[in-house]
MARKOL-134032 format. One line per field, with one value per residue: residue number from 1; residue in three letters; chain; x, y, z of N, C-alpha, C in turn. Coordinates in pm, 1 decimal. Layout:
BEGIN
nr	(NUM, ...)
rest	(ALA, ...)
kette	(A, ...)
n.east	(X, ...)
n.north	(Y, ...)
n.up	(Z, ...)
ca.east	(X, ...)
ca.north	(Y, ...)
ca.up	(Z, ...)
c.east	(X, ...)
c.north	(Y, ...)
c.up	(Z, ...)
***
This chain:
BEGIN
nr	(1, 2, 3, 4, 5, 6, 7, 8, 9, 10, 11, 12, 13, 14, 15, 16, 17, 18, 19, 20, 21, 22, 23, 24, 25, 26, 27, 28, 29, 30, 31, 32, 33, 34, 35, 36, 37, 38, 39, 40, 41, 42, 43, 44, 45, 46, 47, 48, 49, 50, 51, 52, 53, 54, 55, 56, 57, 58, 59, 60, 61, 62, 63, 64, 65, 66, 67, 68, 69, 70, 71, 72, 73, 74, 75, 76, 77, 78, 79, 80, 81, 82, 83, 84, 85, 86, 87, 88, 89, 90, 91, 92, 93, 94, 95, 96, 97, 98, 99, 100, 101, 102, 103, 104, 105, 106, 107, 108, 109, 110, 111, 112, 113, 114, 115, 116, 117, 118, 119, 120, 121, 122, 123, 124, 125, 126, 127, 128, 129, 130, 131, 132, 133, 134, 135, 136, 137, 138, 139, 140, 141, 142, 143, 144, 145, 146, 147, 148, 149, 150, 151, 152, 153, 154, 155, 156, 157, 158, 159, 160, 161, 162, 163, 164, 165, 166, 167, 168, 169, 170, 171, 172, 173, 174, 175, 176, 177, 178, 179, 180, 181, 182, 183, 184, 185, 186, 187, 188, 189, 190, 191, 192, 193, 194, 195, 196, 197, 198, 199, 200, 201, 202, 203, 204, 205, 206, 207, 208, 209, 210)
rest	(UNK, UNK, UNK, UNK, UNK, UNK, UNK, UNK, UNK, UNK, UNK, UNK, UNK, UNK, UNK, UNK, UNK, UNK, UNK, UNK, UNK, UNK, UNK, UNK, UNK, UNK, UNK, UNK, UNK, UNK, UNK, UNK, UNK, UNK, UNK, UNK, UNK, UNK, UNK, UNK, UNK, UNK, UNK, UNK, UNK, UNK, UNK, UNK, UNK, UNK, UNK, UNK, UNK, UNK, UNK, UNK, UNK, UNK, UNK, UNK, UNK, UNK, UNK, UNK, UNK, UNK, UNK, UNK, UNK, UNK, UNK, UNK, UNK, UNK, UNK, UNK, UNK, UNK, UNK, UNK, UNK, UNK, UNK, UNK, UNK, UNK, UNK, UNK, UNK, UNK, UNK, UNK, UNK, UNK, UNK, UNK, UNK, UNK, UNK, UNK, UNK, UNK, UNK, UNK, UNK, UNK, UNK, UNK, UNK, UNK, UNK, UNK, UNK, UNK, UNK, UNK, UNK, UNK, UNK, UNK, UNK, UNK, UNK, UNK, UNK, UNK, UNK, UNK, UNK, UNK, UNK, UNK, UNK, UNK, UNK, UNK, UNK, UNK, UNK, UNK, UNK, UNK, UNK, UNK, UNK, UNK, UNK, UNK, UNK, UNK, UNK, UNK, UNK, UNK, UNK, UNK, UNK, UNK, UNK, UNK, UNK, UNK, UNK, UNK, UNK, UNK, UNK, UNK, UNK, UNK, UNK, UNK, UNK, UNK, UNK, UNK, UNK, UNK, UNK, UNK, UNK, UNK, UNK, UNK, UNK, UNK, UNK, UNK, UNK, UNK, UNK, UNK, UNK, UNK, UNK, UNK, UNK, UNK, UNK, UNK, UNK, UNK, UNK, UNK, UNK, UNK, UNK, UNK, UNK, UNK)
kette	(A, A, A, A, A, A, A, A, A, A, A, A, A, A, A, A, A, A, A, A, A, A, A, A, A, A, A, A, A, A, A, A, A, A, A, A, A, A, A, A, A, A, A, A, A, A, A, A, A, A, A, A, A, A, A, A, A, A, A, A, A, A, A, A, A, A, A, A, A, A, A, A, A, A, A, A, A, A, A, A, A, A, A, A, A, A, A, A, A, A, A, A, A, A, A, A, A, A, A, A, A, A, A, A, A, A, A, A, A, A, A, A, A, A, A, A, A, A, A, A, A, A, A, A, A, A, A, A, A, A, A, A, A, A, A, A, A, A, A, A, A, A, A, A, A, A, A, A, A, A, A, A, A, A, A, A, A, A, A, A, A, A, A, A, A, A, A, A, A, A, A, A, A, A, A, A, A, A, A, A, A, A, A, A, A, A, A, A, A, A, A, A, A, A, A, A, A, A, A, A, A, A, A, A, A, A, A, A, A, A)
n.east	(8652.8, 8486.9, 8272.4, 8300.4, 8128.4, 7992.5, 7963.9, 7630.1, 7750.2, 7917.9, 7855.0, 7670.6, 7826.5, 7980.9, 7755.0, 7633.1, 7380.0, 7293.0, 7249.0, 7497.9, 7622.4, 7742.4, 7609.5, 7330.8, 7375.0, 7414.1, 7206.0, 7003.6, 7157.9, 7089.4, 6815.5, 6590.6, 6479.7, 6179.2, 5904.2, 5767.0, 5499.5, 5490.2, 5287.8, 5051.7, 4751.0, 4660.3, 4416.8, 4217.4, 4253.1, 4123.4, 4030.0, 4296.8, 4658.6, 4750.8, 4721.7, 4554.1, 4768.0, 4655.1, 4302.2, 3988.8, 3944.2, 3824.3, 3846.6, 3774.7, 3657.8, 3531.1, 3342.2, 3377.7, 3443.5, 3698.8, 4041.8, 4070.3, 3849.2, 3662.0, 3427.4, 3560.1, 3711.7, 3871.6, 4044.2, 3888.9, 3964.7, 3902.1, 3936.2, 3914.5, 3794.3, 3888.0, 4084.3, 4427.7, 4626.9, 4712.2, 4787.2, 4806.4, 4952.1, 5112.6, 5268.5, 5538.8, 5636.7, 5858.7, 6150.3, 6429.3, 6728.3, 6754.1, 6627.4, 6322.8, 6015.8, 5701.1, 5398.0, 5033.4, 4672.8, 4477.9, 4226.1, 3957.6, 3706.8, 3467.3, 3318.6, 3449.1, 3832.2, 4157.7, 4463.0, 4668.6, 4948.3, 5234.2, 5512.4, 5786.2, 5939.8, 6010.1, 6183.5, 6125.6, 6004.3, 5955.1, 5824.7, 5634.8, 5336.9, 5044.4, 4763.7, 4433.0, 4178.7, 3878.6, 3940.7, 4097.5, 4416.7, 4750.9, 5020.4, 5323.7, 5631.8, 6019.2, 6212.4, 6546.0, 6640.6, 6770.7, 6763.4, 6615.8, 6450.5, 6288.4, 6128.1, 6105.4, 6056.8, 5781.0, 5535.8, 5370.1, 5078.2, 4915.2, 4667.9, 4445.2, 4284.2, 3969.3, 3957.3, 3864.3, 3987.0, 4023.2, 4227.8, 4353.2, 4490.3, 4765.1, 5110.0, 5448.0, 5721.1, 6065.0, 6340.7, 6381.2, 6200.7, 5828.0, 5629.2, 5329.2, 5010.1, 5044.9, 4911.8, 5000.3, 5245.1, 5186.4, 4889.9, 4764.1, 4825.0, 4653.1, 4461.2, 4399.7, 4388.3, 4187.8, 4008.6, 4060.3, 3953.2, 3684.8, 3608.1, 3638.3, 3463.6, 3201.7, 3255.2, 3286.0, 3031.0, 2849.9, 2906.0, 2845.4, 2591.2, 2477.2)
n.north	(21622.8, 21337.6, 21398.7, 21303.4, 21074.4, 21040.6, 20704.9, 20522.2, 20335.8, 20478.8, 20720.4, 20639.6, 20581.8, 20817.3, 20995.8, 21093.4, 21049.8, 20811.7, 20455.3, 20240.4, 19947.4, 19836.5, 19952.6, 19887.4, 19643.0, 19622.9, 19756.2, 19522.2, 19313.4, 19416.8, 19383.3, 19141.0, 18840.3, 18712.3, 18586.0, 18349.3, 18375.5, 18447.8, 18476.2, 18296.1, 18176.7, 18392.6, 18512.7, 18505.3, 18623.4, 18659.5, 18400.8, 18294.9, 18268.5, 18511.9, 18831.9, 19126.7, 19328.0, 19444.7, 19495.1, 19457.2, 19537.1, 19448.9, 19221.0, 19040.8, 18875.4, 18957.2, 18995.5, 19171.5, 19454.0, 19368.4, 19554.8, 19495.2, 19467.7, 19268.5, 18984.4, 18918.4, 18836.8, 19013.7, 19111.9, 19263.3, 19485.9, 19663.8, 19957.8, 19979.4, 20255.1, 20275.7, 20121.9, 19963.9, 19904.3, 19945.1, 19761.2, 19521.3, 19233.4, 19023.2, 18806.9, 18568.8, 18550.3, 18672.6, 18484.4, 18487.5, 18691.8, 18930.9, 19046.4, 19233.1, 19215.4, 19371.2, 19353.7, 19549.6, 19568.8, 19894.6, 20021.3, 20224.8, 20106.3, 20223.9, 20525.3, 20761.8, 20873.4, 20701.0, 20686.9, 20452.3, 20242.0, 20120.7, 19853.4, 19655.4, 19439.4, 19625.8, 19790.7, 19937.8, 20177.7, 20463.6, 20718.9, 20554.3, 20621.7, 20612.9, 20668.8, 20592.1, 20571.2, 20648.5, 20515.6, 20189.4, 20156.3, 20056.1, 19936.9, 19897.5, 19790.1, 19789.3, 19653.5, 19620.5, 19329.9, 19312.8, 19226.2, 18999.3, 18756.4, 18578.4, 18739.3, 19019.4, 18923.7, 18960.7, 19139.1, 19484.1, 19616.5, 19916.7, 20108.4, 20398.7, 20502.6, 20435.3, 20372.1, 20221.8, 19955.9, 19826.5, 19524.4, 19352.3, 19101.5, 19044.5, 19016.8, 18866.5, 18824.9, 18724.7, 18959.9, 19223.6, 19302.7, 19364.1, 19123.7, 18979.8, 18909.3, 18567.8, 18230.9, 18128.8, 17855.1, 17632.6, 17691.3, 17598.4, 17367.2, 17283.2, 17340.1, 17134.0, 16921.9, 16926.4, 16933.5, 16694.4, 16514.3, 16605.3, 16453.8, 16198.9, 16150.8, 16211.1, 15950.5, 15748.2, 15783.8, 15749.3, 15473.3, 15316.5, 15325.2, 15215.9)
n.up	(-2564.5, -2396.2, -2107.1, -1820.0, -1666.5, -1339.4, -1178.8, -1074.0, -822.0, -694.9, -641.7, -475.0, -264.4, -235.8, -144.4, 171.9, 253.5, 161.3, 329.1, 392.6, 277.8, 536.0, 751.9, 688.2, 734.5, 1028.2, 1132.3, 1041.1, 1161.8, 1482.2, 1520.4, 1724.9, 1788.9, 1912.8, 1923.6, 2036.6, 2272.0, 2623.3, 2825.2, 2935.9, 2885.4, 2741.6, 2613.6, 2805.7, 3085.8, 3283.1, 3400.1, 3537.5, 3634.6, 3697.2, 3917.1, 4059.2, 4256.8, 4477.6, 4670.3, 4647.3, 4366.3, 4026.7, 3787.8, 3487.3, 3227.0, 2872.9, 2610.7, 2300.0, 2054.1, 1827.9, 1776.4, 1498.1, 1412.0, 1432.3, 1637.8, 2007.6, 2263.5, 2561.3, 2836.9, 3090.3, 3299.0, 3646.4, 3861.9, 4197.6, 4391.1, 4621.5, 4647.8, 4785.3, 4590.8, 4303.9, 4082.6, 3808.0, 3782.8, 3552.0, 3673.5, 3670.2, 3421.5, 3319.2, 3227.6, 3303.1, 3325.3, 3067.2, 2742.0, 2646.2, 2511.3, 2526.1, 2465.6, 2366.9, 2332.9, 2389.0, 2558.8, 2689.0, 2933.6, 2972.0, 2918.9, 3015.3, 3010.5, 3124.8, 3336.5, 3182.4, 3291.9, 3167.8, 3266.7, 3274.9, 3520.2, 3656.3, 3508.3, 3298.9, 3455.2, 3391.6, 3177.1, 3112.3, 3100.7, 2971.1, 2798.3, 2842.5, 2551.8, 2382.3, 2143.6, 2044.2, 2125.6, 2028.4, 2253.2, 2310.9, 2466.1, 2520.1, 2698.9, 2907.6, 3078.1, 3390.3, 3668.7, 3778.1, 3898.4, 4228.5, 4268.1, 4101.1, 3804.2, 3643.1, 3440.0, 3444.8, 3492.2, 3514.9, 3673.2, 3664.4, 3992.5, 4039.9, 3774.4, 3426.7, 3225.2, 2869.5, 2796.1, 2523.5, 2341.0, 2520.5, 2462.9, 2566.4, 2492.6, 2426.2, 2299.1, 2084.0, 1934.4, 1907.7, 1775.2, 1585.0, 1789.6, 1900.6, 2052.3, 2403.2, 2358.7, 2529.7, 2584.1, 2276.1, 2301.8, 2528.8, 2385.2, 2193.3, 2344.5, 2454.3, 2281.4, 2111.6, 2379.7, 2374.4, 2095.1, 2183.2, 2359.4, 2292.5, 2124.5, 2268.4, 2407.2, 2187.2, 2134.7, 2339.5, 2319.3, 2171.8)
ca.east	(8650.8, 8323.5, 8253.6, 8303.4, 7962.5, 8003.0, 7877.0, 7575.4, 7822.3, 8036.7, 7744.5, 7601.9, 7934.2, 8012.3, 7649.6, 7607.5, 7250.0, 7291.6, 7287.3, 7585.0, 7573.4, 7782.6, 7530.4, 7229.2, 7379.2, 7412.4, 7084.0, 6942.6, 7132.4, 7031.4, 6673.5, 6640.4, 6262.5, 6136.5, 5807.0, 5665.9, 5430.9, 5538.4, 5194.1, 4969.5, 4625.5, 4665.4, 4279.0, 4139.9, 4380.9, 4005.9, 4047.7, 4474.1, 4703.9, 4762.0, 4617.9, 4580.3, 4838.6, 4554.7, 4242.9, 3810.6, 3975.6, 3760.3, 3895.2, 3692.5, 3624.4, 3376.6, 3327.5, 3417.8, 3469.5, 3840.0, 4073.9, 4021.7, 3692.9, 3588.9, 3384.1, 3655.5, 3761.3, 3944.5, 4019.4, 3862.9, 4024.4, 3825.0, 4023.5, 3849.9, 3837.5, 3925.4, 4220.7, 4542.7, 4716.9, 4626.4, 4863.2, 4762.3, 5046.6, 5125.5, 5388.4, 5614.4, 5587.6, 6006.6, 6211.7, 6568.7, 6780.0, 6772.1, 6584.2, 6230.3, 5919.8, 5581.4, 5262.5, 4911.1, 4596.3, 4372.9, 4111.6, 3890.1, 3635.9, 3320.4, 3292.5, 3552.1, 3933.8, 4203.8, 4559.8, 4748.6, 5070.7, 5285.4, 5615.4, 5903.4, 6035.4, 6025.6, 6322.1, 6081.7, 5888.5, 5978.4, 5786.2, 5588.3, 5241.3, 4939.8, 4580.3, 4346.2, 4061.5, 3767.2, 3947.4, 4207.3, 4563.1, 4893.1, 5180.0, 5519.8, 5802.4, 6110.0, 6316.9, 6647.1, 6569.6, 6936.2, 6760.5, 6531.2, 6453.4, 6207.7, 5980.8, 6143.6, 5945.3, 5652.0, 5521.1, 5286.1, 4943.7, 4878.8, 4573.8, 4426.6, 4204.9, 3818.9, 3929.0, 3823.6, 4005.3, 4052.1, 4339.7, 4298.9, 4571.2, 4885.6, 5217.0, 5541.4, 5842.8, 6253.2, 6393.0, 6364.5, 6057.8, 5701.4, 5548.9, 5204.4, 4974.8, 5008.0, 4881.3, 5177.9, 5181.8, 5080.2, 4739.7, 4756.0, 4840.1, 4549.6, 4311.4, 4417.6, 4381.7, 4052.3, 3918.5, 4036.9, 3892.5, 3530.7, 3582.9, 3634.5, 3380.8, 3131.4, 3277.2, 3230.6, 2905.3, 2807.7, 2904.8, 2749.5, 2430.0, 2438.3)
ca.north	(21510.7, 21329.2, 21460.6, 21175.4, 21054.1, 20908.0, 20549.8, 20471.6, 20298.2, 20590.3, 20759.4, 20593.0, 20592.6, 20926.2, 21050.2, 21059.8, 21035.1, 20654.8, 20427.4, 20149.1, 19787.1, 19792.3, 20052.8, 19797.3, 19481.8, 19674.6, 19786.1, 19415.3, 19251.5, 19469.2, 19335.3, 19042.1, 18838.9, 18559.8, 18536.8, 18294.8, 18480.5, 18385.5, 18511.5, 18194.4, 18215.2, 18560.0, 18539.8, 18476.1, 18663.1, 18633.3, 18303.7, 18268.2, 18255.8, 18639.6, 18852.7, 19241.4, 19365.1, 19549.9, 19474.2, 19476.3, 19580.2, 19328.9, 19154.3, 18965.7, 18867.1, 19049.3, 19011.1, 19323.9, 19424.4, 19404.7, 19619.7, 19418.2, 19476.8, 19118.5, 18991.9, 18879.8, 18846.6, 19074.2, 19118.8, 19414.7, 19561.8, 19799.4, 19970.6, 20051.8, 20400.4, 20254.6, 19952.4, 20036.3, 19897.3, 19966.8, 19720.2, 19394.5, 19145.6, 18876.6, 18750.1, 18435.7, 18588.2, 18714.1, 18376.4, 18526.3, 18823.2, 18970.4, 19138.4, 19143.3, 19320.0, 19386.4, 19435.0, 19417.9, 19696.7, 19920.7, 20100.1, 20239.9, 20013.9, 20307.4, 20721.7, 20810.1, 20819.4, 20659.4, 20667.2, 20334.6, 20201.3, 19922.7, 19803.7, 19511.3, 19396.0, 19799.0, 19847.1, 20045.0, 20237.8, 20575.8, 20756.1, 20456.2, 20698.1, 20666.5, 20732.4, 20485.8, 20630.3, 20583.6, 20422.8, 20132.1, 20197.6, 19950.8, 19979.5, 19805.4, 19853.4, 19667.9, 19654.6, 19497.6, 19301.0, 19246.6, 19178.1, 18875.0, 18622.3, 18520.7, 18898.9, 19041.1, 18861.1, 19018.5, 19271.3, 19530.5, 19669.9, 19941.9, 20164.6, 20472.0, 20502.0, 20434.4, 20362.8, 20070.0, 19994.9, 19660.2, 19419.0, 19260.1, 19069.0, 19089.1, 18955.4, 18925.6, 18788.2, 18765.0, 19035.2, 19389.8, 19335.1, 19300.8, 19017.8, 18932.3, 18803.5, 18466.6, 18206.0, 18067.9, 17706.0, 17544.2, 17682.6, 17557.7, 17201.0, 17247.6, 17318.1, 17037.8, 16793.9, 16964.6, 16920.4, 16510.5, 16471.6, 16601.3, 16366.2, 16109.7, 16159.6, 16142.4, 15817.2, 15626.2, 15777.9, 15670.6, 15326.2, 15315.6, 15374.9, 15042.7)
ca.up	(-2470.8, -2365.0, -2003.8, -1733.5, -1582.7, -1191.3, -1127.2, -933.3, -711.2, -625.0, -620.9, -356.0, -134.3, -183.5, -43.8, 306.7, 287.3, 152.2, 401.3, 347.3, 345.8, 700.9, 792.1, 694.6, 785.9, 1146.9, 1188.5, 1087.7, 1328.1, 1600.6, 1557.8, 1862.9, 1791.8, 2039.5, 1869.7, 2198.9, 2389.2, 2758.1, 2858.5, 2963.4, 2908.1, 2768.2, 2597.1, 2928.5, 3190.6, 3419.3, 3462.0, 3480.0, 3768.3, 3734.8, 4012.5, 4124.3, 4402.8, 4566.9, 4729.5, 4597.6, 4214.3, 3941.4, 3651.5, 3428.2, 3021.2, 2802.5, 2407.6, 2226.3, 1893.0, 1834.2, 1709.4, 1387.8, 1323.6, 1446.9, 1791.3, 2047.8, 2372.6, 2624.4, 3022.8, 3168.5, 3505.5, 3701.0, 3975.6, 4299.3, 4408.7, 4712.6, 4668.0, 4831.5, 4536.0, 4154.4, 3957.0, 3780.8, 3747.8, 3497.4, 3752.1, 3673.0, 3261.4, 3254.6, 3345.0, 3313.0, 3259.5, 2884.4, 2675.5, 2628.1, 2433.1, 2592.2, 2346.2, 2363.9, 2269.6, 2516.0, 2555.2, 2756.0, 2881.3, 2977.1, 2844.0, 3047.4, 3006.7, 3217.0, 3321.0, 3233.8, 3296.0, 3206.6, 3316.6, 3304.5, 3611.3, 3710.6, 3491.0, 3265.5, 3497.4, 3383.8, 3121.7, 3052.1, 3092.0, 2857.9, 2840.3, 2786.7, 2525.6, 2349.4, 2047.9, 2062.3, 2099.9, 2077.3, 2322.4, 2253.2, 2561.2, 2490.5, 2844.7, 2954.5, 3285.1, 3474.6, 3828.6, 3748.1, 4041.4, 4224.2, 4298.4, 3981.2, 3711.0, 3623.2, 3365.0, 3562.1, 3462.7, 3660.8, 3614.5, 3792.4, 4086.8, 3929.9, 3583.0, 3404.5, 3053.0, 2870.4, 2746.7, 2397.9, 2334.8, 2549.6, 2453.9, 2601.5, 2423.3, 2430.8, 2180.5, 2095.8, 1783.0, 1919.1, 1648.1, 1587.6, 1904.7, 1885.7, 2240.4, 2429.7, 2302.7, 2632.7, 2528.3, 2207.3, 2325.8, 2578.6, 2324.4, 2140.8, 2419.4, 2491.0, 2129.2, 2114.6, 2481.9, 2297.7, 2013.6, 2260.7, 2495.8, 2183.2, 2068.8, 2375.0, 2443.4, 2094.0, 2176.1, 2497.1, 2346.1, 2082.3)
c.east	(8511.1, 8314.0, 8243.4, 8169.7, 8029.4, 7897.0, 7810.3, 7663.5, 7901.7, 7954.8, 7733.6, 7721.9, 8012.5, 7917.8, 7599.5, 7470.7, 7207.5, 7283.5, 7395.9, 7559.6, 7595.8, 7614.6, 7335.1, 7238.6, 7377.8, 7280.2, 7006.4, 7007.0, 7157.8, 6902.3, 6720.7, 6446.1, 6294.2, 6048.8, 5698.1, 5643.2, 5457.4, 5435.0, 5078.1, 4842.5, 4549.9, 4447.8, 4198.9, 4194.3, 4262.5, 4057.9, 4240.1, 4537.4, 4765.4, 4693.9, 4684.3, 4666.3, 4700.8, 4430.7, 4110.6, 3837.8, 3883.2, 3849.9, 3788.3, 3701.0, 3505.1, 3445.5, 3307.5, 3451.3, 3643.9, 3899.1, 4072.6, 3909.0, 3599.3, 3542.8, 3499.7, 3646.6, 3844.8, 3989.8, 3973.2, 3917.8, 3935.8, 3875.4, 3914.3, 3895.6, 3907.7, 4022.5, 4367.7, 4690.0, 4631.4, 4686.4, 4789.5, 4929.6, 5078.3, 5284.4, 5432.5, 5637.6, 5797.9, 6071.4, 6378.0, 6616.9, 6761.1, 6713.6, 6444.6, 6135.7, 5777.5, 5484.6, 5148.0, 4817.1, 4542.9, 4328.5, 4035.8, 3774.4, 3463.8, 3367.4, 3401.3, 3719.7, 4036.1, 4388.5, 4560.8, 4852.8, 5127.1, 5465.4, 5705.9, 5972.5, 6083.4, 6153.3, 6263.4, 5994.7, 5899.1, 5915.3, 5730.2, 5389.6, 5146.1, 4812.3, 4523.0, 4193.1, 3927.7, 3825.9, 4123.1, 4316.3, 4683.4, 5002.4, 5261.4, 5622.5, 5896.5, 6234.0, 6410.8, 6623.4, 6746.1, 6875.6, 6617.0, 6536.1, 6317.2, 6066.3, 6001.9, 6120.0, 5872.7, 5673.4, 5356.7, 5191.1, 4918.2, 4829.8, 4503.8, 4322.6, 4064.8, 3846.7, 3893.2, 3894.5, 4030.0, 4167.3, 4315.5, 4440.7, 4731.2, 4979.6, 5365.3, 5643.3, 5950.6, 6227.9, 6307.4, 6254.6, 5949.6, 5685.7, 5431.3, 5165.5, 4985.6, 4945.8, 5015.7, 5140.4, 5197.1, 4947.5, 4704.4, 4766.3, 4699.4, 4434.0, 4306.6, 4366.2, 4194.4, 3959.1, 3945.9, 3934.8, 3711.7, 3538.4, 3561.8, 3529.9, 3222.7, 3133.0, 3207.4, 3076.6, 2778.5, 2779.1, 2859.6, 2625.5, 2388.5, 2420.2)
c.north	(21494.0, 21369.8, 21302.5, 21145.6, 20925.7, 20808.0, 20591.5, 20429.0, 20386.4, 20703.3, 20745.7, 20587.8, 20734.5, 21044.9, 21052.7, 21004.4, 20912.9, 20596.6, 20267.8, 20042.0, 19764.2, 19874.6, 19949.5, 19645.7, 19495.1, 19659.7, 19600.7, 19315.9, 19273.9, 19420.0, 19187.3, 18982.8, 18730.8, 18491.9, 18443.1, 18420.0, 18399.2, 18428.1, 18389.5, 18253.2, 18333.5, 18588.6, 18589.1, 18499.2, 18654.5, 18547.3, 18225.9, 18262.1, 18449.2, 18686.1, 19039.4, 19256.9, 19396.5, 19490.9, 19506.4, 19537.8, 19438.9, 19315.0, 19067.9, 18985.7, 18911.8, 19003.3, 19180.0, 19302.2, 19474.6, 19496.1, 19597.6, 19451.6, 19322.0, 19112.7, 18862.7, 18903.3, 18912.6, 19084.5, 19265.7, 19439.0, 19698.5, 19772.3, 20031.8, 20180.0, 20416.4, 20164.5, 20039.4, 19953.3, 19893.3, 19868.6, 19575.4, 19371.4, 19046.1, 18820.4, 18615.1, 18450.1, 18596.8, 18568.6, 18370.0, 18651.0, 18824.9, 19036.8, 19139.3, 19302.6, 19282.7, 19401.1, 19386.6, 19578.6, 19716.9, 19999.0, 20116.4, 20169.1, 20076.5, 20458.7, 20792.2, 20780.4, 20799.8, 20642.1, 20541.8, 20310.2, 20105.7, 19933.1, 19668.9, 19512.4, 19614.2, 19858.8, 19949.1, 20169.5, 20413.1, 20606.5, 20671.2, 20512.6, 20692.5, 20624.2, 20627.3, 20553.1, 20556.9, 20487.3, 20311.6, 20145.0, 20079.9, 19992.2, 19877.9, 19876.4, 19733.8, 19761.3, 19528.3, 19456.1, 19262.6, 19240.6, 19104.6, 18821.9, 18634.8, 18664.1, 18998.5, 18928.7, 18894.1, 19124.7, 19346.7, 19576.4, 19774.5, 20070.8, 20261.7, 20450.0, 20512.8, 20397.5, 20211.7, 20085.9, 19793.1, 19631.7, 19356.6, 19233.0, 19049.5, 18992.9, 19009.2, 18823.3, 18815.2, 18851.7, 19187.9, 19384.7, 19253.7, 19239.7, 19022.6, 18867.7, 18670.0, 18346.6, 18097.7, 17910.7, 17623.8, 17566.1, 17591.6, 17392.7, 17157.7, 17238.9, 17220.9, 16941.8, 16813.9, 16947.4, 16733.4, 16495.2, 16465.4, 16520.7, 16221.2, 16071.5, 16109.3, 16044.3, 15700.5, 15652.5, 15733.4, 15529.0, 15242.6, 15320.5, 15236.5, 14951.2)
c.up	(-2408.1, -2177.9, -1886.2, -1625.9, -1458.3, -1214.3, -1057.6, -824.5, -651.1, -596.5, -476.4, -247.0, -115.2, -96.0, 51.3, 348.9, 273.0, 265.4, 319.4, 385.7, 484.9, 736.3, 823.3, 750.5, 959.6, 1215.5, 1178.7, 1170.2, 1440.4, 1648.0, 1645.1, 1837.2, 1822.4, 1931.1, 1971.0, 2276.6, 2542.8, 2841.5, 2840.3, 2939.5, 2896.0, 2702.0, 2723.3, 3052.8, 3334.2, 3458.0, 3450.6, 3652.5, 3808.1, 3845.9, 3996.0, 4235.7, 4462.2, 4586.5, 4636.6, 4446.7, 4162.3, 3812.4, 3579.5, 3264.2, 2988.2, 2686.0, 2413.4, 2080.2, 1904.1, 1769.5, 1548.3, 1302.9, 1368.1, 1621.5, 1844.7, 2180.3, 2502.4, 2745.2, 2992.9, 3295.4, 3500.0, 3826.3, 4099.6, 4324.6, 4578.5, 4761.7, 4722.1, 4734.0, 4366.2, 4045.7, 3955.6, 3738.5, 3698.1, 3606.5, 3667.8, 3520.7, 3231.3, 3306.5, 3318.1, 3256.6, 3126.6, 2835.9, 2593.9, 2615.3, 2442.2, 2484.5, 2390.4, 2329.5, 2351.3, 2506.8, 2671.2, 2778.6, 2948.6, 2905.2, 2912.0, 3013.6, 3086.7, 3200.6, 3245.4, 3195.0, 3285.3, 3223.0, 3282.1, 3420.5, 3694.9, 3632.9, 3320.4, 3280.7, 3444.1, 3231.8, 3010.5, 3041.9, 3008.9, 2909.3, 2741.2, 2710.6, 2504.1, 2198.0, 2113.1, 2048.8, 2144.9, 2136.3, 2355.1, 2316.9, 2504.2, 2608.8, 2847.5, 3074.4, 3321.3, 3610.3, 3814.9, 3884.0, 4097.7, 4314.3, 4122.1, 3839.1, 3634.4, 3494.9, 3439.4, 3465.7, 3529.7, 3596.0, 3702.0, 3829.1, 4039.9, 3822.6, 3585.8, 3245.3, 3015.4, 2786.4, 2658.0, 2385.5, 2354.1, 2508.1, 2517.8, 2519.5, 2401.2, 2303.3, 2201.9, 1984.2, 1846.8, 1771.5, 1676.0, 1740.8, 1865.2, 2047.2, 2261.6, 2398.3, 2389.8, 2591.2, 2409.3, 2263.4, 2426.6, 2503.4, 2221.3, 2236.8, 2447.5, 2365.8, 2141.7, 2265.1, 2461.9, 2212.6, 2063.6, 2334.8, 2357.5, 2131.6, 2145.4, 2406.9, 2301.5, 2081.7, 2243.6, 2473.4, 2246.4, 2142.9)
***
């Protein structure tokens, strides 16, 4: 008698180590992706409606070489050794309970290295801890917010006493899968209006001159 050879298919459901279609159809729809960055003006967080809690701290844009390899844009925060509050705040960024995924890259922005901390709505403040070096590093929280309103909002920044580190590309977005940076598309529509308004402005002053 010829010797009975198991199926792949029985195979695969009698080995624990498989994982099963329930098993995969589970895990993908657990994933939760926004994809909108809800972060205004995230290039240019200098000039934005964000602000520091705390007192004589600086913010400002510098060119840097990005994590990329290309020249780019970033915020810098430098914390006073003397502010009686250390956090930067994209305030007005969460705009209802649910479920939402922080990203953006950092680094140190002199020879030294520096706490920094980030947050949702404080409902990830706990062993949210890292060190800002000399090379670029990405950090991706994904927090549930259930006490939203109008102080509960925000995603926090918050950086130690003297340090200085910088922000290349933050994003915040519904769902549990940081995506690609992309700019929240109010920007995009501004820099649209801001590119016709130059084509414009050239037209008439073209015209103006015949």
């Amino acid at each position: 008698n010829k010797p009975t050879i198991p199926s792949k298919t029985s195979q695969l459901t009698n080995d624990s180590n498989f994982a099963t279609k329930s098993d995969i159809d589970s895990a993908v729809n657990s994933i939760e992706i926004g994809g909108r960055n809800l972060i205004k003006n995230s290039k240019d967080l200098h000039n934005s409606k964000y602000n520091f809690l705390g007192n004589s701290n600086i913010r400002e844009t510098v060119t840097i070489t990005s994590p990329y390899g290309n020249s780019d844009t970033a915020t810098k925060l430098t914390i006073s050794s003397s502010t009686n509050n250390k956090i930067f705040r994209l305030s007005n960024t969460v705009d209802k309970n649910g479920t939402y995924t922080f990203s953006c890259w950092y680094k140190s922005a002199n020879s030294s290295n520096h706490r920094i901390h980030f947050d949702i709505c404080d409902e990830t403040f706990t062993n949210q801890n890292r060190v800002a070096g000399q090379s670029w590093e990405k950090v991706e929280i994904t927090s549930t917010v259930n006490n939203f309103g109008t102080i509960y909002n925000f995603v926090d920044i918050e950086v130690a006493l003297g340090g200085s580190v910088l922000i290349y590309n933050p994003k915040l977005e519904r769902g549990n899968k940081a995506t690609d940076w992309t700019p929240a598309p109010e920007d995009t529509d501004k820099l649209i209006a801001d590119n016709i308004k130059v084509v414009n402005d050239k037209i008439n002053n073209l015209s103006s001159s015949n």
